[in-house]
The first five atom37 places (N, CA, C, CB, O) and aatype in JSON, in Angstrom:
{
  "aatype": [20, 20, 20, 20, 20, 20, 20, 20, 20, 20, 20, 20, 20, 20, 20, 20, 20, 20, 20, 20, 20, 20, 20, 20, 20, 20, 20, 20, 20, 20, 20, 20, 20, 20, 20, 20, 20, 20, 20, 20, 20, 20, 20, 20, 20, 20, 20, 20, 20, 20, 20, 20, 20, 20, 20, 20, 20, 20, 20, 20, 20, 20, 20, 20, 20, 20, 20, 20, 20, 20, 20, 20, 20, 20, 20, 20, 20, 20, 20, 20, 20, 20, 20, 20, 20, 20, 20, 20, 20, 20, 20, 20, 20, 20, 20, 20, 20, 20, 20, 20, 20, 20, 20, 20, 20, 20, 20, 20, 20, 20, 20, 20, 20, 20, 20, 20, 20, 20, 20, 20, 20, 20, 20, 20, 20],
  "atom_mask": [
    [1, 1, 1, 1, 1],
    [1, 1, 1, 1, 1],
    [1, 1, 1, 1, 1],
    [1, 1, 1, 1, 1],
    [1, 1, 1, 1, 1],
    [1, 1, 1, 1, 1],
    [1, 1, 1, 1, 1],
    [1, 1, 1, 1, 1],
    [1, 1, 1, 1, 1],
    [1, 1, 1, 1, 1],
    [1, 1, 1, 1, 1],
    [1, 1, 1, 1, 1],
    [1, 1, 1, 1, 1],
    [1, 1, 1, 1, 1],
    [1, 1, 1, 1, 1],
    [1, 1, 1, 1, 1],
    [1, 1, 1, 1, 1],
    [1, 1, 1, 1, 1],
    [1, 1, 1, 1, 1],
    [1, 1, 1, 1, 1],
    [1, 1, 1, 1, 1],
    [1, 1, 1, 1, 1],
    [1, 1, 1, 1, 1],
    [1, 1, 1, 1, 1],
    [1, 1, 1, 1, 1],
    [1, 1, 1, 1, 1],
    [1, 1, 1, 1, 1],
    [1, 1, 1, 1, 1],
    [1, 1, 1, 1, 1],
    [1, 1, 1, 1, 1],
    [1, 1, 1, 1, 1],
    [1, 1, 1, 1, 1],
    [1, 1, 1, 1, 1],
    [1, 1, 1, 1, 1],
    [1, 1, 1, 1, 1],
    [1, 1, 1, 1, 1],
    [1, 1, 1, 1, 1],
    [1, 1, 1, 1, 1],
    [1, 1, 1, 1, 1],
    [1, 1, 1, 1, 1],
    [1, 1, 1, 1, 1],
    [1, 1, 1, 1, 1],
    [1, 1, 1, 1, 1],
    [1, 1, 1, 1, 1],
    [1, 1, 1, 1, 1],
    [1, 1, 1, 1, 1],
    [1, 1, 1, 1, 1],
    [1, 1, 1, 1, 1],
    [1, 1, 1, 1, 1],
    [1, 1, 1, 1, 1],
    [1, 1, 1, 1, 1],
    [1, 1, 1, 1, 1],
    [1, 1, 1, 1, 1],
    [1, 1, 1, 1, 1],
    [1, 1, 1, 1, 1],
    [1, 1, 1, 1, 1],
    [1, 1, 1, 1, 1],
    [1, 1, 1, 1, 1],
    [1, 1, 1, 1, 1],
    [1, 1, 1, 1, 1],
    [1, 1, 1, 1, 1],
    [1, 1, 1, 1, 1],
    [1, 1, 1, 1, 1],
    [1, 1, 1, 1, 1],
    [1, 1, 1, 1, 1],
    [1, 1, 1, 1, 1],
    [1, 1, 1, 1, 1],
    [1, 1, 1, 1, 1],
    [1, 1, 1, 1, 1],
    [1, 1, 1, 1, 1],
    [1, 1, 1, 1, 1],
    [1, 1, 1, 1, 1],
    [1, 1, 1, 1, 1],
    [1, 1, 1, 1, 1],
    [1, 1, 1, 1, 1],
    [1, 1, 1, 1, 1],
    [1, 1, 1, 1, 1],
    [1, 1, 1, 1, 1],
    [1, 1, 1, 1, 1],
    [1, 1, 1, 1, 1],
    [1, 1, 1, 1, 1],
    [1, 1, 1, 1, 1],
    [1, 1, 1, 1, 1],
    [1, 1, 1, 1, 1],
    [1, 1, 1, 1, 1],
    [1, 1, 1, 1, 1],
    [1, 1, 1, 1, 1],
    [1, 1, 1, 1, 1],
    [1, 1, 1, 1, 1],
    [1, 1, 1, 1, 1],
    [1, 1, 1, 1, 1],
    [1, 1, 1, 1, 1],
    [1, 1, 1, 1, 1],
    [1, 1, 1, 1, 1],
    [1, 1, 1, 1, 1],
    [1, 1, 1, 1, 1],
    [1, 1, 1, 1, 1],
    [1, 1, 1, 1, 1],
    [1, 1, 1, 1, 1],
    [1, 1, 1, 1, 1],
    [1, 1, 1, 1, 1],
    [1, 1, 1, 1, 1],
    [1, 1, 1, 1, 1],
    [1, 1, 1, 1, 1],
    [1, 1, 1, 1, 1],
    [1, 1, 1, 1, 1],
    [1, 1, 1, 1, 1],
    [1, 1, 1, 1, 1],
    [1, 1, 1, 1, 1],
    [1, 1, 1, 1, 1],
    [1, 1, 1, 1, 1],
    [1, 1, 1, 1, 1],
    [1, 1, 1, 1, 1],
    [1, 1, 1, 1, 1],
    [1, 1, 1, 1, 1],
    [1, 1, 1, 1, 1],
    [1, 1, 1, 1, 1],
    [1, 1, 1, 1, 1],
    [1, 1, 1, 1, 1],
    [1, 1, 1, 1, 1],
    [1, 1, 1, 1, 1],
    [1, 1, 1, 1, 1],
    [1, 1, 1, 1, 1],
    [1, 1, 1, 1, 1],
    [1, 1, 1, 1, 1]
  ],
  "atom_positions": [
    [[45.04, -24.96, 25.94], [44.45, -24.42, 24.73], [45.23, -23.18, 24.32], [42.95, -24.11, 24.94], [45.59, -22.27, 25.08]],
    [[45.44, -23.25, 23.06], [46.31, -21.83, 22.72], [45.59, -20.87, 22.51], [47.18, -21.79, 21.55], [44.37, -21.06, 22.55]],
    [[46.06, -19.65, 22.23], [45.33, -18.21, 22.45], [45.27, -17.73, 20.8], [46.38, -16.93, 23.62], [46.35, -17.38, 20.31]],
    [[44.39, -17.71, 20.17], [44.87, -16.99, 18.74], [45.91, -15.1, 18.68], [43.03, -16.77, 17.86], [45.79, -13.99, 19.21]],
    [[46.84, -15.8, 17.68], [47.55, -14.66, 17.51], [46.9, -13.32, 17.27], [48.33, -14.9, 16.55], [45.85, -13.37, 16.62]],
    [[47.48, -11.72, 17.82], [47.07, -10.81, 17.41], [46.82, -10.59, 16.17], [47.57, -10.19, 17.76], [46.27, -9.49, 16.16]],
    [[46.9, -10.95, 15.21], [47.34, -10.92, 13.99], [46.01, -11.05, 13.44], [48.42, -11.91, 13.6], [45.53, -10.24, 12.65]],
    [[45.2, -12.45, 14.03], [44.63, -13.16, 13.78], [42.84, -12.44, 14.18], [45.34, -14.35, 14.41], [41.77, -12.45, 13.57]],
    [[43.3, -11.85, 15.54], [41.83, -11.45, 15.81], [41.99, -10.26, 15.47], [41.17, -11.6, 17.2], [41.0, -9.67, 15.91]],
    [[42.93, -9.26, 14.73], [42.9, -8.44, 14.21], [41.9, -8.28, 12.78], [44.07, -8.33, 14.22], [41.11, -7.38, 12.49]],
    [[42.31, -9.74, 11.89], [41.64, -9.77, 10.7], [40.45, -10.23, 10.76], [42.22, -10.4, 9.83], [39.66, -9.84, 9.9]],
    [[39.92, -11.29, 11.9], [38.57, -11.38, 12.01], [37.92, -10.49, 12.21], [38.22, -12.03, 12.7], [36.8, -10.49, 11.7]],
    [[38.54, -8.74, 13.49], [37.62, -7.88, 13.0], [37.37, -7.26, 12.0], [37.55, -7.27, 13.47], [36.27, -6.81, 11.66]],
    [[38.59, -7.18, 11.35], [38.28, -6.1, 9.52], [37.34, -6.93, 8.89], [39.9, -5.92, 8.08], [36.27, -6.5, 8.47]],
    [[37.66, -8.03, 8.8], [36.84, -8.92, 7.98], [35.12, -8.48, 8.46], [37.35, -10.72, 8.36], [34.48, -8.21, 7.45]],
    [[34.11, -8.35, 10.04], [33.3, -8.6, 10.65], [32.99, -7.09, 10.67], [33.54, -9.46, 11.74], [32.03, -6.87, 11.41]],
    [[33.51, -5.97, 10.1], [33.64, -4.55, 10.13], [33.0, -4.14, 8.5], [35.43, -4.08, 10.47], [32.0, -3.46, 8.31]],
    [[33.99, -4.85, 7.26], [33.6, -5.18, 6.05], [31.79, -5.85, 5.77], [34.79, -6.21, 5.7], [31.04, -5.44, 4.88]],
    [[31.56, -6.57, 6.44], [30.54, -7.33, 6.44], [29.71, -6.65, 6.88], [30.61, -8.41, 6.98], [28.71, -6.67, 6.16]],
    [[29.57, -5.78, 8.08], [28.6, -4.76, 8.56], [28.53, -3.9, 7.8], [28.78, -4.19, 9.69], [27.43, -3.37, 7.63]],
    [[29.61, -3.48, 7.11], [29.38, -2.13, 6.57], [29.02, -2.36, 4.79], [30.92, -1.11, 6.93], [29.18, -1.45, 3.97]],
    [[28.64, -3.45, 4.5], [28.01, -4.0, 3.42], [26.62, -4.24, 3.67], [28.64, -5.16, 3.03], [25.73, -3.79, 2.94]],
    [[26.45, -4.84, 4.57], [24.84, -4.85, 5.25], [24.0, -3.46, 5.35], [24.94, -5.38, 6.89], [22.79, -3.32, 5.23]],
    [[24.92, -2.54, 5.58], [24.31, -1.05, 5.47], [23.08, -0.64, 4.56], [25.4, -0.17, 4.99], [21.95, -0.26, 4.86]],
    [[23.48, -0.77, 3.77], [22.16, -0.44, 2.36], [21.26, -1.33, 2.35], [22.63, -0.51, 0.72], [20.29, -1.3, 1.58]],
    [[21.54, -2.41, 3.4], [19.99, -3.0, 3.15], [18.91, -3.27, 3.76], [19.94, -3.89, 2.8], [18.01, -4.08, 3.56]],
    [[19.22, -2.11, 4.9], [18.73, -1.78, 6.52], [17.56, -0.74, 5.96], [20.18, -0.9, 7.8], [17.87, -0.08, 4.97]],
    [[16.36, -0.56, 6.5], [15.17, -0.02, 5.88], [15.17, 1.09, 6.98], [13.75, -1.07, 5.7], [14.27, 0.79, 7.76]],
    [[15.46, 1.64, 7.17], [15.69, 2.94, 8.44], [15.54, 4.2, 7.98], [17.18, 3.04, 9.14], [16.44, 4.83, 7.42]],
    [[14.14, 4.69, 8.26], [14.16, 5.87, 8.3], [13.62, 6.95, 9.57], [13.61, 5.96, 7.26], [12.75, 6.83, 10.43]],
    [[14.4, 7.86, 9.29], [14.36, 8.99, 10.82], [12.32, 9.05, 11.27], [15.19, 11.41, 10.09], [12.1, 9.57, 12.37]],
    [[11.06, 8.56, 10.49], [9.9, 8.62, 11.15], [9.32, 7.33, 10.35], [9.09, 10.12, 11.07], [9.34, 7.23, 9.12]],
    [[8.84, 6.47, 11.15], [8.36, 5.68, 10.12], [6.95, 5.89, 9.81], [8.57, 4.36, 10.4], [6.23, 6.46, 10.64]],
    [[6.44, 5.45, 8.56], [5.3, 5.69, 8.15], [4.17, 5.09, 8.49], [5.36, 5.66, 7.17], [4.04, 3.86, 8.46]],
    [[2.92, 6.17, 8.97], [1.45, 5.24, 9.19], [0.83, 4.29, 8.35], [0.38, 6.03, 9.28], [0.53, 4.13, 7.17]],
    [[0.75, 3.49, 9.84], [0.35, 1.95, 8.93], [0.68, 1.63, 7.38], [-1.29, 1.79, 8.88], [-0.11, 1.64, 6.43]],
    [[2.61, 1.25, 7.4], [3.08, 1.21, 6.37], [2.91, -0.61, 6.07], [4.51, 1.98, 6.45], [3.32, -1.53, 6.77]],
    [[2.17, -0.66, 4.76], [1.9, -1.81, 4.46], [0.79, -2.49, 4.81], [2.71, -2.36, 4.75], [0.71, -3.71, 4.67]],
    [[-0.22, -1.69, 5.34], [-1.63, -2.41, 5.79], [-2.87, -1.24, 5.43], [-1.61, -2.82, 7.71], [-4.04, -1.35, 5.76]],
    [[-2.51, -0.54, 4.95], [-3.44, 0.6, 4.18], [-3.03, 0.88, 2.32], [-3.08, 2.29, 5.17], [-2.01, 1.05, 1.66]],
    [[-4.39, 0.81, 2.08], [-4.36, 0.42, 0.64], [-5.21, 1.8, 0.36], [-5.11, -1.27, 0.15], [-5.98, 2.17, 1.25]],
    [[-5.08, 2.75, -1.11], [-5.92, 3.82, -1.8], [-6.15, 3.61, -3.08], [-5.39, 5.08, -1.74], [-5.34, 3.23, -3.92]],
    [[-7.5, 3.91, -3.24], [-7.9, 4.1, -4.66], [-8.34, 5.26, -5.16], [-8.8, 3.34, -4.97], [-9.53, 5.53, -4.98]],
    [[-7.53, 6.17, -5.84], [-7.82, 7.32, -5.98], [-8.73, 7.41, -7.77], [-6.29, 8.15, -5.69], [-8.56, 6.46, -8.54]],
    [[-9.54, 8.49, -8.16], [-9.82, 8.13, -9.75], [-10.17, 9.83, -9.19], [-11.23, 6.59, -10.6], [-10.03, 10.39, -8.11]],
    [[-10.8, 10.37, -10.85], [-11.22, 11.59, -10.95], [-12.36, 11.46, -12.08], [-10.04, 12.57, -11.25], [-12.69, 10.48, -12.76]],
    [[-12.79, 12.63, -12.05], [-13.82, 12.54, -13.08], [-14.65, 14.0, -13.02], [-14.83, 11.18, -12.78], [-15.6, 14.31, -12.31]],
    [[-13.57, 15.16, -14.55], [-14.07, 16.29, -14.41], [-15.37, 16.64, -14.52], [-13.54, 16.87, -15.04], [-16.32, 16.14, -15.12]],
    [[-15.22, 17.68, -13.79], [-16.35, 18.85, -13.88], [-17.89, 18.12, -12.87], [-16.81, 19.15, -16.0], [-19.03, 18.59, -12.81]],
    [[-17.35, 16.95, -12.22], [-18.32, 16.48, -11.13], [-18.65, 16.65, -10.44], [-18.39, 15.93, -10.69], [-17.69, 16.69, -9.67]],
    [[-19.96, 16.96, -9.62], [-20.29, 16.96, -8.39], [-19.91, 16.1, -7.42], [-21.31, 16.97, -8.38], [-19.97, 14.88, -7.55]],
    [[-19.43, 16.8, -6.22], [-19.25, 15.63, -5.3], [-20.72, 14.45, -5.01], [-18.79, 16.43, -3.8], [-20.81, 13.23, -5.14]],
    [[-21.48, 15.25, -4.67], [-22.99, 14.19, -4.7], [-22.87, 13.29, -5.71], [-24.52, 14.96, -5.03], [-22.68, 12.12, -5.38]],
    [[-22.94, 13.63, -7.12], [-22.49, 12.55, -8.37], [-21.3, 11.69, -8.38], [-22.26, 13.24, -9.58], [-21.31, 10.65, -9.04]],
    [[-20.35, 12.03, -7.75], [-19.09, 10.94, -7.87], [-19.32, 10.41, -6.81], [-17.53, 11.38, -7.97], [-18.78, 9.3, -6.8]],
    [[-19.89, 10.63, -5.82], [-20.57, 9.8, -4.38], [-20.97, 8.53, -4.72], [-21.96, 10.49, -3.69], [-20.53, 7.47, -4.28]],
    [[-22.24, 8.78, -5.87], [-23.73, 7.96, -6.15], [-23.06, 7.02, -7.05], [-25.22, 8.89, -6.95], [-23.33, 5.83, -6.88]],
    [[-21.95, 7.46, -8.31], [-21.82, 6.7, -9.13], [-20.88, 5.89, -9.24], [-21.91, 7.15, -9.9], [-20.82, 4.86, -9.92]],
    [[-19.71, 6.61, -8.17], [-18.5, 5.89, -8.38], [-18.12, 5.67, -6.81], [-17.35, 6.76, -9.34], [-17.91, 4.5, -6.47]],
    [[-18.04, 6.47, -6.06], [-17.21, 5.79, -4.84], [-17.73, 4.86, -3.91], [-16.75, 6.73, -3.99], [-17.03, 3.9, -3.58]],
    [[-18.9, 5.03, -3.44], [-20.6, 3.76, -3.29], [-20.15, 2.73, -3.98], [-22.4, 4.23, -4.17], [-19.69, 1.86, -3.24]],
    [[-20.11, 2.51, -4.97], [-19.63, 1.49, -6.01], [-18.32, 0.84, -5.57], [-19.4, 2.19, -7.44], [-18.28, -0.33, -5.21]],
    [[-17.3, 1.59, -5.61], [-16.07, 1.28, -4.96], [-15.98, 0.5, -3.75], [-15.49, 2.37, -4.69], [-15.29, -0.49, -3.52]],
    [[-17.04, 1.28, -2.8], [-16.63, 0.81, -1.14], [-17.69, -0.42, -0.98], [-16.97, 2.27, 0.3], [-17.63, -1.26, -0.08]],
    [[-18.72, -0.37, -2.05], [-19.06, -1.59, -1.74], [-18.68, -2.91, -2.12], [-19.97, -1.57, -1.88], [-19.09, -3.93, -1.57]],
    [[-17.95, -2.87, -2.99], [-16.81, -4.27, -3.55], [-15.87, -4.4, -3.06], [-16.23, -4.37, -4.8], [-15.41, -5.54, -3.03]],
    [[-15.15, -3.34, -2.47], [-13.85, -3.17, -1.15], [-15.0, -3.96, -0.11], [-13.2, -0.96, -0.48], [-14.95, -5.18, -0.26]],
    [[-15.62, -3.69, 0.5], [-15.67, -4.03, 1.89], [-16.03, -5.29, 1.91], [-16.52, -3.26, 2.69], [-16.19, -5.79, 3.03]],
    [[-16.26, -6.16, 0.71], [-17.05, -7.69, 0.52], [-15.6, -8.28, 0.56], [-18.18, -8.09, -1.18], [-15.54, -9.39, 1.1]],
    [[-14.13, -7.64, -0.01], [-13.26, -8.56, 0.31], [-12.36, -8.77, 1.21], [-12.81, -8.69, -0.38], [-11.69, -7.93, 1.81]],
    [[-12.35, -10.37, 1.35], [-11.8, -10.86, 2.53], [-10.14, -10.22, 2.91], [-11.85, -12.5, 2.31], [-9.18, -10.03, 2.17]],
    [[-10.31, -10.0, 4.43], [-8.83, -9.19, 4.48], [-9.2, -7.86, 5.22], [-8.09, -8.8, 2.78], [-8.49, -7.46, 6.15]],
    [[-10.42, -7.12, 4.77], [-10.44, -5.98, 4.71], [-11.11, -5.47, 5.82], [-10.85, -5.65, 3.64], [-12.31, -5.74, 5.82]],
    [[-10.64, -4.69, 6.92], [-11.43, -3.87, 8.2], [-12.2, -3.08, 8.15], [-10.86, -3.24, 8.94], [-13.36, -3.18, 8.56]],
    [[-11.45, -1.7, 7.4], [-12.6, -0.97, 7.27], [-12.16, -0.36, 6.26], [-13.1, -0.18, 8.34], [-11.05, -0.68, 5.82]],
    [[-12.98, 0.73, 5.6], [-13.28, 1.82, 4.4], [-13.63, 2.71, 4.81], [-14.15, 1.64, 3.43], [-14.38, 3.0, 5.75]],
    [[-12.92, 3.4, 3.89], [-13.44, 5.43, 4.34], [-13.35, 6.01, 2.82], [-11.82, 6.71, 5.7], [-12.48, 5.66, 2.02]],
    [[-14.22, 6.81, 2.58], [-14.16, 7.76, 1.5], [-14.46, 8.99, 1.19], [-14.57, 7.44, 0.84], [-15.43, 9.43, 1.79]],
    [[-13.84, 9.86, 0.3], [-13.6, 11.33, 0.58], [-14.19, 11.34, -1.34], [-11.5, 11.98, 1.27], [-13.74, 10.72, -2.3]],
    [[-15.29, 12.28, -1.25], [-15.59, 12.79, -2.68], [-15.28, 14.16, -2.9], [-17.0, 12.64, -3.04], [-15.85, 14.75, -1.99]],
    [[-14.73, 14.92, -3.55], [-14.33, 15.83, -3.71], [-14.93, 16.35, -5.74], [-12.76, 15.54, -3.15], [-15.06, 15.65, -6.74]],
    [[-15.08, 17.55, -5.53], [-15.28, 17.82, -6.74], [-14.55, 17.76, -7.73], [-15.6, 18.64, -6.78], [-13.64, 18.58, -7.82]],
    [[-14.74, 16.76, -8.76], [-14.18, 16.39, -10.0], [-12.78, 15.11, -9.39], [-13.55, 18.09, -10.92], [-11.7, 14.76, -9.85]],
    [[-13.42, 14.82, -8.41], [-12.06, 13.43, -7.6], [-12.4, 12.75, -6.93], [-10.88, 13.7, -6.69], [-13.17, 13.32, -6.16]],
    [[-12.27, 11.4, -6.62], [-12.36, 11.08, -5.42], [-11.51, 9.92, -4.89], [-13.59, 10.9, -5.24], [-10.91, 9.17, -5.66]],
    [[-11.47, 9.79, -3.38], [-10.74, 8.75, -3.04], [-11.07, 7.84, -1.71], [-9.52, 9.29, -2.97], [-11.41, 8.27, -0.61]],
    [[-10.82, 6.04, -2.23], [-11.27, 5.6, -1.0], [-10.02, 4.94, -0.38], [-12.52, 4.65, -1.13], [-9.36, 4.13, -1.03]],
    [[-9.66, 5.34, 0.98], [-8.56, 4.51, 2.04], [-9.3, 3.02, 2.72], [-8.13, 5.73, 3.59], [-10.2, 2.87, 3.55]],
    [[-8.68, 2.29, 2.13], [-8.71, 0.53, 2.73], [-8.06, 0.46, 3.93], [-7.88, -0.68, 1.76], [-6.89, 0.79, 3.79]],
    [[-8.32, 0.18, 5.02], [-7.54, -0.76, 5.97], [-7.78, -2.17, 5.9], [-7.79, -0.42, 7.32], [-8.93, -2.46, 5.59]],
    [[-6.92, -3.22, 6.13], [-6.71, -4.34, 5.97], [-6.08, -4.52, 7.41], [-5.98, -4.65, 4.69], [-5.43, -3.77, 8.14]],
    [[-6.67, -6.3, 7.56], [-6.52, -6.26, 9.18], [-5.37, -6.81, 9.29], [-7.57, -7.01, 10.12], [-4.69, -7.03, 8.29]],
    [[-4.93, -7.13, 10.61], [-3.31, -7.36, 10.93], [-2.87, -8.41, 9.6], [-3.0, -8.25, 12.75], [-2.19, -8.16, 8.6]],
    [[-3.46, -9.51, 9.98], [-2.97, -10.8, 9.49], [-3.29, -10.93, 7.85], [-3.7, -12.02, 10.39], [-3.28, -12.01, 7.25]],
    [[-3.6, -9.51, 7.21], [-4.34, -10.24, 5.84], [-3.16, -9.78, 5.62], [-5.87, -9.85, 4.87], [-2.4, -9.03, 6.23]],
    [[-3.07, -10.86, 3.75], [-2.11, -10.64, 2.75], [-1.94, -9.68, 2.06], [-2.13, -11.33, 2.04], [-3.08, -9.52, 1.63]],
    [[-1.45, -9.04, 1.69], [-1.6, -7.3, 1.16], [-1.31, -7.82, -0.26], [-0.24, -5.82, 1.88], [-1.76, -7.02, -1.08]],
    [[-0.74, -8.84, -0.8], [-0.68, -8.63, -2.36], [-1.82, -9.07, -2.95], [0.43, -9.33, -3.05], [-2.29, -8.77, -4.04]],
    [[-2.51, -10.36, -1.49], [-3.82, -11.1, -2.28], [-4.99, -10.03, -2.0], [-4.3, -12.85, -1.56], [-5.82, -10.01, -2.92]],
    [[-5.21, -9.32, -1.15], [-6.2, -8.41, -1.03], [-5.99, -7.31, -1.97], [-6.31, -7.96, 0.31], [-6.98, -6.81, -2.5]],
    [[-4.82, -6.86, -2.24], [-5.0, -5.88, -3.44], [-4.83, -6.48, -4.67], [-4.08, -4.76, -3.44], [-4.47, -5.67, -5.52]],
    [[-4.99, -7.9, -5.18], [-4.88, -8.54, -6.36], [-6.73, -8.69, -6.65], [-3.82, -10.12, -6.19], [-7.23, -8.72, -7.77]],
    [[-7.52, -8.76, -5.35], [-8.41, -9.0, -5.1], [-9.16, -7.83, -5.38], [-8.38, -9.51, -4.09], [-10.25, -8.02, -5.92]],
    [[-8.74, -6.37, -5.08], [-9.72, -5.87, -5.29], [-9.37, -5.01, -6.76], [-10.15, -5.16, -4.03], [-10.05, -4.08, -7.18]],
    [[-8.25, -5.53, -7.37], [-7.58, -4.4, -8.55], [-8.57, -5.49, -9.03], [-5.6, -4.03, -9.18], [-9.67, -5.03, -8.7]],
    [[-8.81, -6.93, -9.76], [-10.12, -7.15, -10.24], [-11.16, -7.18, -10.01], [-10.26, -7.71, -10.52], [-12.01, -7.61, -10.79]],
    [[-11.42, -6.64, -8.62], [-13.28, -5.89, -8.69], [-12.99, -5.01, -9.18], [-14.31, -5.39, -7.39], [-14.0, -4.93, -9.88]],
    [[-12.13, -3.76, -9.61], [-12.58, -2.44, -9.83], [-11.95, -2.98, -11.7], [-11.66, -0.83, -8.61], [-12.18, -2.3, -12.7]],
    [[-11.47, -3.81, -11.71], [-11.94, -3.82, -13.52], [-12.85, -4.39, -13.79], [-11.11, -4.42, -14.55], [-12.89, -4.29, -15.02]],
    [[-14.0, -5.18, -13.36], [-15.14, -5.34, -13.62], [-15.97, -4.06, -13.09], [-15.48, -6.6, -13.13], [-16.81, -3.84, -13.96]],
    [[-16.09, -3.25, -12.18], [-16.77, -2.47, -12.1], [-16.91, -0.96, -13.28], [-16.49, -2.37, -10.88], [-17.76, -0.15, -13.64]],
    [[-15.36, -1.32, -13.53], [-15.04, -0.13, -14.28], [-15.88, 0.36, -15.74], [-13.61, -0.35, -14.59], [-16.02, 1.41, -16.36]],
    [[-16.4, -1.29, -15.89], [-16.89, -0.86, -17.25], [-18.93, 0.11, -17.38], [-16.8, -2.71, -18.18], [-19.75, 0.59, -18.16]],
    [[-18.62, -0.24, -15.8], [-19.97, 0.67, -15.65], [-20.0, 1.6, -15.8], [-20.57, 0.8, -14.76], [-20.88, 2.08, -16.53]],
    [[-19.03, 2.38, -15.19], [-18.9, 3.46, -14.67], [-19.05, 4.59, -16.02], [-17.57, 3.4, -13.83], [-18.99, 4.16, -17.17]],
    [[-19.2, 5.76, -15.79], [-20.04, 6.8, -16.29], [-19.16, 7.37, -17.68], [-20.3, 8.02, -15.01], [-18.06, 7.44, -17.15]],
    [[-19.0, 7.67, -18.63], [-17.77, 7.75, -19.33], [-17.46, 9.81, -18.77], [-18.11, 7.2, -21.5], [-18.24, 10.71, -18.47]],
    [[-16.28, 9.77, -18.85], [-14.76, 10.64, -18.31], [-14.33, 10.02, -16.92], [-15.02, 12.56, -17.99], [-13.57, 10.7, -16.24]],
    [[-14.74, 8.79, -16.42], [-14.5, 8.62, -15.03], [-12.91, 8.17, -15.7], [-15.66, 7.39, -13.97], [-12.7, 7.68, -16.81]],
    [[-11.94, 8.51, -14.66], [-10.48, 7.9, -15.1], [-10.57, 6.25, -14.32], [-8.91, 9.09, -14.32], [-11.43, 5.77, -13.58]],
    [[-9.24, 5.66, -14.9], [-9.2, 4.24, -13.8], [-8.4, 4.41, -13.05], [-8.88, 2.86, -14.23], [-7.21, 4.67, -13.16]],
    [[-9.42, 4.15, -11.75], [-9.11, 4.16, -10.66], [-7.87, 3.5, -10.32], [-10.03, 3.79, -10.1], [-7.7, 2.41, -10.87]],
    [[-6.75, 4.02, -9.36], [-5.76, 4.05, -9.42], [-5.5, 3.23, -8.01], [-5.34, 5.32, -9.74], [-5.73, 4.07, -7.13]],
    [[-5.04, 1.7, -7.24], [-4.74, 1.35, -6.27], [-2.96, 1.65, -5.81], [-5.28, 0.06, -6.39], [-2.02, 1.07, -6.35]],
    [[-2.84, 2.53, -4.85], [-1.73, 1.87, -4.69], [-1.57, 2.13, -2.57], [-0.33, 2.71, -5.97], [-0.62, 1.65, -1.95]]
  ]
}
């Protein structure tokens, strides 16, 4: 069996050097990666000059209870803050993240039309 020329395994590495170093930019690497990136979902909205007790009762209650009916979803947490509020979704290992948040961006436009007028729309991302 013959031996390939120097020549030869010279250009297979430039060639295999070229190719790596094109692959570069499409390597997702960063120096910390982020908590539970891709399985935690937020819905943030506001609504001036509110009491936290009032954006509790009217809007985020409201929120976490149409979040937690859809399928996909582990648990809910929510933070009312005066004149804001926001609820964090976890979604369990195996759910779909585009169908669970396709899922709940139309509960919160049917809910939306309840809601109290200055409430903003609630914002998933």
């Amino acid at each position: 069996m013959r031996r390939p020329s120097s020549f030869t395994m010279i250009l297979a590495m430039v060639i295999c050097m070229i190719a790596g170093i094109a692959i570069i930019p499409l390597l997702d690497i960063e120096p910390q990666p982020k908590p539970g990136q891709g399985k935690t979902l937020t819905i943030s909205f506001s609504w001036p000059d509110a009491s936290p007790k009032v954006i509790e009762q009217n809007i985020t209650s409201r929120i976490e209870g149409v979040v937690s009916s859809v399928k996909g979803v582990e648990s809910v947490s929510s933070v009312s803050n005066f004149g804001n509020g926001k609820v964090e979704i976890e979604l369990k290992p195996k759910a779909s993240v585009s169908a669970v948040r396709f899922e709940i961006s139309s509960a919160i436009k049917q809910i939306y039309k309840k809601f109290p007028e200055g409430v903003t729309y609630p914002v998933l991302t």
